[in-house]
C-alpha positions as CSV (number, residue, x, y, z in Angstrom):
1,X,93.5,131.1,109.7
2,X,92.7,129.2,106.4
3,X,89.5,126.9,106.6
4,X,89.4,123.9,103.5
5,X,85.3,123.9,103.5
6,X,84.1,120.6,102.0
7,X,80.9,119.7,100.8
8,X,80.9,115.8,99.6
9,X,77.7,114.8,97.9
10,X,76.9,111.4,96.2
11,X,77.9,112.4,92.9
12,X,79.6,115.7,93.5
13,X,82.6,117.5,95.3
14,X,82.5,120.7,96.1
15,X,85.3,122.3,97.8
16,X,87.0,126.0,98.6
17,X,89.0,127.6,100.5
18,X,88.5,130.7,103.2
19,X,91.0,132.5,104.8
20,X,90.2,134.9,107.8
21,X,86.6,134.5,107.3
22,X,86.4,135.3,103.2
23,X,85.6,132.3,101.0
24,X,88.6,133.4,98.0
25,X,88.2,130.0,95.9
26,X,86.7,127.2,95.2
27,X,85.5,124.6,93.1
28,X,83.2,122.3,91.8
29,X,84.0,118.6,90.7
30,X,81.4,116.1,89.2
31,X,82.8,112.5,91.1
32,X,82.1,109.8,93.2
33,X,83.5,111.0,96.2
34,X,83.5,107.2,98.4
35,X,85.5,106.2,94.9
36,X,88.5,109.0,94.8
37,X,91.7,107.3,95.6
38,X,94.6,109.4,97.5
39,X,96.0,109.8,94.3
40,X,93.2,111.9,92.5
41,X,93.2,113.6,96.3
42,X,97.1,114.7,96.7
43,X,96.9,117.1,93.6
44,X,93.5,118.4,94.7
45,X,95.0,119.2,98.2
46,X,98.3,121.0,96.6
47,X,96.2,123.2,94.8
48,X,93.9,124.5,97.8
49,X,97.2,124.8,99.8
50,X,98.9,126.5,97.4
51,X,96.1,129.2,97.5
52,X,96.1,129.7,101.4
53,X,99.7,128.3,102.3
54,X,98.5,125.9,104.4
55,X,95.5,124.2,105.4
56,X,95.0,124.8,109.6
57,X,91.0,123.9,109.8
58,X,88.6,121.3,107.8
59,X,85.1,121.9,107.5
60,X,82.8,119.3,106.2
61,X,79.2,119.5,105.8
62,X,77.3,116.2,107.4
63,X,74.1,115.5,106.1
64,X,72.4,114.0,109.2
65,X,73.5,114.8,113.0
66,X,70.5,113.0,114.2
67,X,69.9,113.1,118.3
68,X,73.8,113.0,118.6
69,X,74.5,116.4,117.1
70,X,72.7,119.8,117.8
71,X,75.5,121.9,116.5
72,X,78.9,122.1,114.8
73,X,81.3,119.5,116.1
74,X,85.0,118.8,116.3
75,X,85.7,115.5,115.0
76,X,87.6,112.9,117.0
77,X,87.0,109.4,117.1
78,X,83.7,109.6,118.9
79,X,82.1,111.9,116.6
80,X,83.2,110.1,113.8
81,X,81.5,106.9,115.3
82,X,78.4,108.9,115.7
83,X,78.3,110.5,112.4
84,X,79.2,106.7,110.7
85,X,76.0,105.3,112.6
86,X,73.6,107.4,111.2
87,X,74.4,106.1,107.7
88,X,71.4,104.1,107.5
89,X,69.3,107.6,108.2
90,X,70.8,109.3,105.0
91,X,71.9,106.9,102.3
92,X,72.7,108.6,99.7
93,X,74.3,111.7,101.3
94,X,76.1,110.3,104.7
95,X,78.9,107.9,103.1
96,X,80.3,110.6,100.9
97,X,80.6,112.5,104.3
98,X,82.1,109.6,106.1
99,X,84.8,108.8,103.3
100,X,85.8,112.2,103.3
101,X,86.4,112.7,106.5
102,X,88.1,109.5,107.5
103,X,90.6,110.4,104.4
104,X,91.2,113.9,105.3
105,X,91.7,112.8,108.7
106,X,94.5,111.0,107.4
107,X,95.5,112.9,104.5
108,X,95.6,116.1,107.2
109,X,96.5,115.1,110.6
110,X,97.7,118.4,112.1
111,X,94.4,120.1,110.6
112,X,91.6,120.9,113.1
113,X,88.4,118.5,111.3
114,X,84.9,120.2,111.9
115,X,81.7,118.4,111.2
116,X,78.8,121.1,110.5
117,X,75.6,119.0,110.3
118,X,72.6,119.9,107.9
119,X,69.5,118.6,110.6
120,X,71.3,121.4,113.7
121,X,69.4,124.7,112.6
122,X,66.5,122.6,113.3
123,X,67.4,121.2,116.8
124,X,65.8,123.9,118.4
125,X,62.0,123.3,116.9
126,X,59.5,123.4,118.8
127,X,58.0,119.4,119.9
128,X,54.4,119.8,118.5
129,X,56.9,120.4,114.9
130,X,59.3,117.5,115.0
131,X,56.8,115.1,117.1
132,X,55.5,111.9,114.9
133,X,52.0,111.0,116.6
134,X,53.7,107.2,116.7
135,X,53.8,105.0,119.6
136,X,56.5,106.1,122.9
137,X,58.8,103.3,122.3
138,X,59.5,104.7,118.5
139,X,59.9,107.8,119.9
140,X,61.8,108.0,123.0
141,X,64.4,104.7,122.2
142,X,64.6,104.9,118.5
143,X,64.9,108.3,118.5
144,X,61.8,108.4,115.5
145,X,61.3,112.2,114.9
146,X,60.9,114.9,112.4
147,X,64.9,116.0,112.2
148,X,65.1,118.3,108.9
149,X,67.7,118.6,106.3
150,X,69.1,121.7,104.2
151,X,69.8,123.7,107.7
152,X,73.4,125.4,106.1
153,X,71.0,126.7,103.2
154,X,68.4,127.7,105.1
155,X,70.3,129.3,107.6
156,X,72.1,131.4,104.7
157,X,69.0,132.2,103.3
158,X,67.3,133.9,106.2
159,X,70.3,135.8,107.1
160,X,70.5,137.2,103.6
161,X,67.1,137.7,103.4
162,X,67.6,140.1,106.5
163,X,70.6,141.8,104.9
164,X,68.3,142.2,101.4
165,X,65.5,143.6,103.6
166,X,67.7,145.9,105.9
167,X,65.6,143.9,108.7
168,X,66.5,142.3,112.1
169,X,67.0,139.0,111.6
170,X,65.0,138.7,115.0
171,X,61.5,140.0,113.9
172,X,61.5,138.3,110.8
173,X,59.3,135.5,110.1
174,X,60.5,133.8,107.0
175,X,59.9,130.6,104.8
176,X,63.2,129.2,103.3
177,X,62.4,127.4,100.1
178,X,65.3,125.2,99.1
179,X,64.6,123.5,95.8
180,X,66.8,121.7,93.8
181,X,67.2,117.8,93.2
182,X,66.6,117.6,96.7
183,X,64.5,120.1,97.9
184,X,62.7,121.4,101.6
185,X,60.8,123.7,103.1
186,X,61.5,125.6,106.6
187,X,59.2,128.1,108.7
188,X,62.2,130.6,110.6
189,X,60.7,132.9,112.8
190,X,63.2,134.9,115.8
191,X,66.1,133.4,113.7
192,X,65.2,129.7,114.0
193,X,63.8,127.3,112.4
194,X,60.6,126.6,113.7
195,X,59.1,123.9,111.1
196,X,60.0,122.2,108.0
197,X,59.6,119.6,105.6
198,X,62.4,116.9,105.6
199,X,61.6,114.6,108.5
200,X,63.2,111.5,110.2
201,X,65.0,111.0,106.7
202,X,65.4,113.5,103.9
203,X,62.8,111.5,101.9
204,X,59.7,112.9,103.4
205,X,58.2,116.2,102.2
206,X,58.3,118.0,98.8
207,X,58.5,116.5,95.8
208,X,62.0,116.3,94.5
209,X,64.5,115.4,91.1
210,X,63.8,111.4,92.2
211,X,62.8,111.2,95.4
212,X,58.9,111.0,96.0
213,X,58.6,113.1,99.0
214,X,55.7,112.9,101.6
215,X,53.3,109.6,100.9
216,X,51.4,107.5,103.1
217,X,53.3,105.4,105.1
218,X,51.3,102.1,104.4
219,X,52.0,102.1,100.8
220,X,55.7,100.5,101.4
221,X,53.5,97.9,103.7
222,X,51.7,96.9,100.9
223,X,54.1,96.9,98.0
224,X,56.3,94.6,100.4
225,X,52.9,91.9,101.6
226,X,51.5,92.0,98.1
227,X,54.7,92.3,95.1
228,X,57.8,90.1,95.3
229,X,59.5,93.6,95.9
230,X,61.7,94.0,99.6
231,X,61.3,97.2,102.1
232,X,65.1,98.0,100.7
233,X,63.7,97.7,96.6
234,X,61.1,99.9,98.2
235,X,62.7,102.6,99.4
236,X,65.4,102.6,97.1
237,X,62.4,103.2,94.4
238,X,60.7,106.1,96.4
239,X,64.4,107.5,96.8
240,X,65.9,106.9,93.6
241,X,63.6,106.4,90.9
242,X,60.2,108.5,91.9
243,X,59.8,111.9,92.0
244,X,59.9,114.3,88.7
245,X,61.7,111.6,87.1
246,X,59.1,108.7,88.5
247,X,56.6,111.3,86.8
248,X,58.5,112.7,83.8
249,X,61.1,110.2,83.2
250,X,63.4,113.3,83.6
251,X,64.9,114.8,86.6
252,X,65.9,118.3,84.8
253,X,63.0,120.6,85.5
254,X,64.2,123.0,82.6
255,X,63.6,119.5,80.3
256,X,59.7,119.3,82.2
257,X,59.0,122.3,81.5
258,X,59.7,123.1,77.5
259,X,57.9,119.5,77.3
260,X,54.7,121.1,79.0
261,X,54.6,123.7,76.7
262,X,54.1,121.5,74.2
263,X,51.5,119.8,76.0
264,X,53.1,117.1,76.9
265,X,50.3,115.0,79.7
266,X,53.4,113.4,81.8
267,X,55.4,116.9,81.7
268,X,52.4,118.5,83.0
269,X,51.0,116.8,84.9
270,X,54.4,116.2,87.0
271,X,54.9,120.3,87.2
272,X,51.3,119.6,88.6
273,X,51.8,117.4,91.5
274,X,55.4,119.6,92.4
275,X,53.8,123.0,92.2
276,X,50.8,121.6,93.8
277,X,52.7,120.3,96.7
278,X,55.3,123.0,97.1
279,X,52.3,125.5,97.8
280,X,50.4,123.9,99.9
281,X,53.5,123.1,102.4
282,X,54.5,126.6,102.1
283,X,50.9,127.5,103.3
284,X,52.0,125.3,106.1
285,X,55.2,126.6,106.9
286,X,53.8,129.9,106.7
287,X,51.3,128.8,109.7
288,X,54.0,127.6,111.5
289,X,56.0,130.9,111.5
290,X,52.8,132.9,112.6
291,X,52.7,134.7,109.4
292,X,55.0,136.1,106.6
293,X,57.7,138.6,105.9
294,X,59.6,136.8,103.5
295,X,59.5,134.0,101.3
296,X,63.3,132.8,99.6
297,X,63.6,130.8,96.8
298,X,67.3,129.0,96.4
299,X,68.4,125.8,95.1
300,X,69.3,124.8,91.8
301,X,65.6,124.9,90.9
302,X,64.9,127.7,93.3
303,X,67.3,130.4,91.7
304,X,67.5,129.4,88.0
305,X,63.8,128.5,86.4
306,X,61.3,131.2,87.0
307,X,58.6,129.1,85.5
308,X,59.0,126.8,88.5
309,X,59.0,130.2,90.9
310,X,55.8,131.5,89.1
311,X,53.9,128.1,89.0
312,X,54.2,128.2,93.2
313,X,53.4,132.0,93.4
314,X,50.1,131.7,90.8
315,X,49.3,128.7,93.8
316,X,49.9,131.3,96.4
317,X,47.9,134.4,95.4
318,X,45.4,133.6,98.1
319,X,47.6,134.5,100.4
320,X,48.4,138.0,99.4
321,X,51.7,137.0,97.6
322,X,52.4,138.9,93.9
323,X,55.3,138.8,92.2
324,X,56.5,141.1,89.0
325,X,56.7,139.0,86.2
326,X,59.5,141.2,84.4
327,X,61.7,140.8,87.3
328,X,60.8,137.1,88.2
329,X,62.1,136.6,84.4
330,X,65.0,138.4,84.5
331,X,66.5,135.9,87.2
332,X,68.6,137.5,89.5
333,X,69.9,136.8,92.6
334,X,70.0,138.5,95.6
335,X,67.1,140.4,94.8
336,X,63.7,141.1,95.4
337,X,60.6,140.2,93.0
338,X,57.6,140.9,94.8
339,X,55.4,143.9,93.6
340,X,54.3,146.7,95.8
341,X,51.2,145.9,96.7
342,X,52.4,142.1,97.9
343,X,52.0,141.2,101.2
344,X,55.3,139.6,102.1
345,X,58.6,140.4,100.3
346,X,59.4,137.8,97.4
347,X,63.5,137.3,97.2
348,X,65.8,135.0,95.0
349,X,68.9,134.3,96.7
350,X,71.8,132.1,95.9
351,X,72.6,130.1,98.7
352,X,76.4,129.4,100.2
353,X,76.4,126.6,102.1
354,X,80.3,127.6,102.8
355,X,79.8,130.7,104.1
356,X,77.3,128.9,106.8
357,X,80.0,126.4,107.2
358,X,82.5,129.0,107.9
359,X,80.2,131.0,110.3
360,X,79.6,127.8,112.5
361,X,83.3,126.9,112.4
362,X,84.4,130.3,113.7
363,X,82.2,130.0,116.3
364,X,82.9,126.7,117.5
365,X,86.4,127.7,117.1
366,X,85.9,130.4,119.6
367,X,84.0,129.0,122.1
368,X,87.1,126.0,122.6
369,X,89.4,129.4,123.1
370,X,87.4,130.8,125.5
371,X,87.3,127.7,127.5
372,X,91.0,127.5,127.1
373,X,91.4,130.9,128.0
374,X,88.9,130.7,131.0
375,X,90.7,127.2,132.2
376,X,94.2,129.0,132.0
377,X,93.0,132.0,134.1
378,X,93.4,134.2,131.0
379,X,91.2,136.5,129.4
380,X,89.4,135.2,126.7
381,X,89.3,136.0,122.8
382,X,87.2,138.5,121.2
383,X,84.2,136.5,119.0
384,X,83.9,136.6,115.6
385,X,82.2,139.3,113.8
386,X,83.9,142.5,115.2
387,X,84.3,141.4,118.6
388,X,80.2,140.6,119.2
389,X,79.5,137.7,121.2
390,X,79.1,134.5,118.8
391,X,76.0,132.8,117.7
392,X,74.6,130.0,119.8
C-alpha cells in the first residue's frame, strides 16, 4: 500500500511518499499552498506516483481537530465540514489544510483521504489540564478549552525517546519540547500527553518566531477600548508581528543570537524573555508528568542551535538537569547530551511528523478492516506492527 503523506503549512509544502509503512521520499517546497493551481499540482502528483506506482491512501496533517476530532479520521464530506469550521481556531495553519484536501479530493478520487489532527495526542488530558477557570457557558457550548497543538511531533518524540533510552514507553515520564517558529511544550507520562502549552488556539504559551505566546488576556481588552486598533488588528499583531521578531525585529534565532554576542540590548534581551519562558513552563510540564525521565528537544530551533538548548538547560540546573557542553555543540540528532551525574536524560531528536502520520493511518486503516471483517463474519486482519494489536 503507498500512503502520499502531506503536510500543508502557510508558507510551506511538505510532501512524501511511504510504501508498506517506510517513508522512501519526500520533499520540501517553499509555496503558498491555498495559491497552487492544478497546474503546479499535476506534475507534483506524477512524480510521487511515479515513485510508488500509484497513490492508494492520502494522509494530511490538520492543525486543529477541536471537540470534533479525538483521533485520525477518514474524510468524507462531514469531516471536511468539520475540519473547514474550525478555520477561525487556527488561521494561519487550517486553510492550507482545507485547500489541500478539497483539491486532492478532487485531483484523487479513488484514493482513501485521511485527516490526522495535531490537538488528538492531547484529547486524552486530564480536565484539571485543559480546564480554563472561565464561566460554564464558555465552556460547555463554546467548547472554550486548553486543546494543544504539535501532537504528531510530540508523539514522535516520545516514542523515539523510548527507543534512544531502550525504555518502555509506558514508565516513562517525558517533556516534549517542540521549538521552532511555532513552538510548545507537552508533559507525556504512560504514553500520553498529560499537559501542555498551546491552548484553545496555538497562540497561547511559549514564546515563538512571531507569535507572542501566553499574555494576559485583558491586554487585547484594552488595546481595542483605548487605540483605534480592532480585536482582529489585535490578534493578528500578537500572531503575526510579536514574538522574537516583536522583540528582535528578526524571527531567525541563529540572527538573535550572533547579535547578543555582540551585545546587542534588543537581541538579548529577546533570548531573555524566550529562554526565561521556555524554563519556567518546562518546570511546569515537568510537575504535570510527576517527575522526569526525559526531556526532548526538536523543532527547527530545538535540533539545530545549541545556544538556544544551553540557554534553557543553564535555566534548569535547579532541577538536577546537566548537559555536556561538547556534545550539546556537536549537534546531533538522535542522541543523548546529558552528563552522568544528570538527573533525567537530555536527547535531541529530529522529529517526523510523517512517520506519526503513517502510524495513525495504518491504524485507522485497520480498525475499518476489522469492522469489515467482523461485519462479513470473517476473521479479521492482523494489526500493524508484526501482528500486535494497534494503538488506540
Amino acid at each position: 500500500m503507498s500512503m502520499l503523506l502531506v503536510n500543508a503549512g502557510s508558507s510551506s509544502l511538505k510532501i512524501s511518499i511511504a510504501v508498506d509503512g517506510e517513508v522512501i521520499y519526500g520533499r520540501s517546497l517553499a509555496t503558498s499552498v491555498s495559491a497552487m493551481t492544478d497546474a503546479e499540482w499535476e506534475p507534483l502528483l506524477a512524480e510521487f506516483t511515479a515513485v510508488a506506482d500509484d497513490i492508494d491512501v492520502v494522509v494530511h496533517r490538520v492543525a486543529h481537530g477541536g471537540r470534533l476530532f479525538g483521533e485520525a479520521a477518514i474524510v468524507d464530506d462531514r469531516v471536511m465540514a468539520g475540519i473547514e469550521e474550525l478555520t477561525d481556531l487556527a488561521p494561519l495553519h487550517q486553510p492550507p489544510s482545507v485547500a489541500t484536501l478539497e483539491r486532492l479530493r478532487r485531483m484523487l478520487p479513488e484514493a482513501t483521504q485521511i485527516a490526522c489532527f495535531d490537538t488528538a495526542f492531547h484529547a486524552r488530558m486530564p480536565a484539571e489540564a485543559y480546564t480554563y477557570a472561565i464561566p460554564e457557558e464558555w465552556r460547555n457550548v463554546y467548547g472554550v478549552r486548553r486543546y494543544g497543538f504539535h501532537g504528531l511531533a510530540h508523539e514522535y518524540n516520545v516514542r523515539e525517546a523510548a527507543t534512544i533510552l531502550d525504555r518502555d514507553l509506558l514508565e516513562l515520564r517525558v517533556v516534549s519540547a517542540h521549538l521552532g517558529s511555532g513552538a510548545s511544550l507537552a508533559a507525556v507520562r504512560d504514553g500520553h500527553s498529560v499537559d501542555t502549552t498551546m491552548g484553545f488556539t496555538p497562540l497561547e504559551g511559549l514564546v515563538m518566531s512571531t507569535r507572542s505566546g501566553t499574555i494576559d488576556p485583558a491586554v487585547s481588552a484594552w488595546l481595542v477600548a483605548n487605540t483605534d486598533l480592532s480585536v482582529r488588528e489585535v490578534i493578528t499583531k500578537l500572531e503575526r508581528e510579536s514574538g522574537l521578531l516583536g522583540l528582535a525585529g528578526d524571527t531567525r534565532m541563529e540572527n538573535i543570537v550572533e547579535r547578543a554576542a555582540s551585545a546587542e540590548p534588543e537581541a538579548q534581551l529577546a533570548l531573555g524573555v524566550w529562554s526565561h519562558r521556555a524554563a519556567g513552563m518546562i518546570g511546569q510540564m515537568v510537575i504535570s508528568a510527576g517527575g522526569l525521565d526525559a526531556l526532548v528537544f526538536s523543532g527547527g530551533i530545538g535540533e539545530h542551535s545549541p545556544v538556544a538548548r544551553a540557554m534553557i538547560l543553564e535555566r534548569l540546573r535547579p532541577l538536577g538537569l546537566r548537559f555536556d557542553e561538547r556534545l550539546n555543540q556537536r549537534n546531533e540528532m538522535d542522541r543523548e547530551i546529558q552528563t552522568e551525574d544528570s538527573s533525567a536524560a537530555i536527547i535531541v531528536v529530529a522529529t517526523r511528523e510523517d512517520i506519526t502520520m503513517v502510524r495513525q493511518a495504518e491504524a485507522l486503516l485497520w480498525l475499518r478492516e476489522q469492522h469489515e471483517a467482523e461485519a462479513e463474519g470473517q476473521q479479521p486482519p492482523l494489526a500493524p506492527g508484526e501482528g500486535q494489536p494497534a494503538a488506540p
